[in-house]
N, C-alpha and C positions, 0 to 999 in steps of 0.2 A: 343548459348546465354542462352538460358533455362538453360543450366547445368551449367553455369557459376553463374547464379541467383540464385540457388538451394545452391552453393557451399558457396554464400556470405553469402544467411541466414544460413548453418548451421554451419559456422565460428561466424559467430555474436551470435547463442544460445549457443554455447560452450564458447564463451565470458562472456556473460552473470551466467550461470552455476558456469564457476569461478569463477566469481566474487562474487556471492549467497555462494559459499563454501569458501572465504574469509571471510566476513562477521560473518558465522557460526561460524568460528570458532576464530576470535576476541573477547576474553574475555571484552576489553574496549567496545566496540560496544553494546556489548549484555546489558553491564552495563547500556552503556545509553540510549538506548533504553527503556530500564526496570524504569531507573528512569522517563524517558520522559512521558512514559505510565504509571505509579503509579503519576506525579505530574498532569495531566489530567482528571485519575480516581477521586484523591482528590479535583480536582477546580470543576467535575461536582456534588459530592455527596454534595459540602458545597453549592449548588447553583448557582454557577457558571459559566462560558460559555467558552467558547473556540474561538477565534477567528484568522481566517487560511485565507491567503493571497496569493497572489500570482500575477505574470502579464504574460500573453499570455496563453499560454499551461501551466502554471503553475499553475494560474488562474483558468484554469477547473479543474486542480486536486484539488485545494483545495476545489471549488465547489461541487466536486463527493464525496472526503473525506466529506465536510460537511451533503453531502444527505444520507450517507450511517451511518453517526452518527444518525441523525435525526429519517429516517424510520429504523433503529434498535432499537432505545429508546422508539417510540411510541407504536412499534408493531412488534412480530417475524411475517417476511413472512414466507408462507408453499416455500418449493424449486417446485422448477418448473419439471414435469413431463420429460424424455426425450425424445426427438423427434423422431417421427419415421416417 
């Protein structure tokens, strides 16, 4: 059972992977992305706000997107030490 679980998640990160070097290498994708991210950069520097929705699980990403804009705007955190 274990190595069958094993075999699902490393099927699904190689899915994954793909699909991230899909992505890469879509010229259309990267465009819009880039514009998405330059018309966001301009609505924050003219004063402007950003506002990010979502319902369920989509819901908390936009949530975490919105905190991770926030506490970067206010202030750089130092990174966190690693564990030993």
């Amino acid at each position: 059972m274990e190595i069958a679980l094993r075999d699902l998640i490393a099927s699904e990160l190689k899915k994954t992977a793909a699909l991230i070097d899909r992505l890469a290498a879509d010229a259309a994708m990267i465009a819009l992305v880039d514009s998405i991210a330059r018309r966001c950069i301009a609505a924050l520097r003219s004063g402007n706000k950003l506002l990010l929705a979502g319902n369920g699980g989509s819901a908390a990403d936009a949530q975490h997107l919105a905190a991770e804009f926030v506490s970067r705007f206010n202030f750089d955190r130092p990174g966190s030490a690693p564990s030993r």
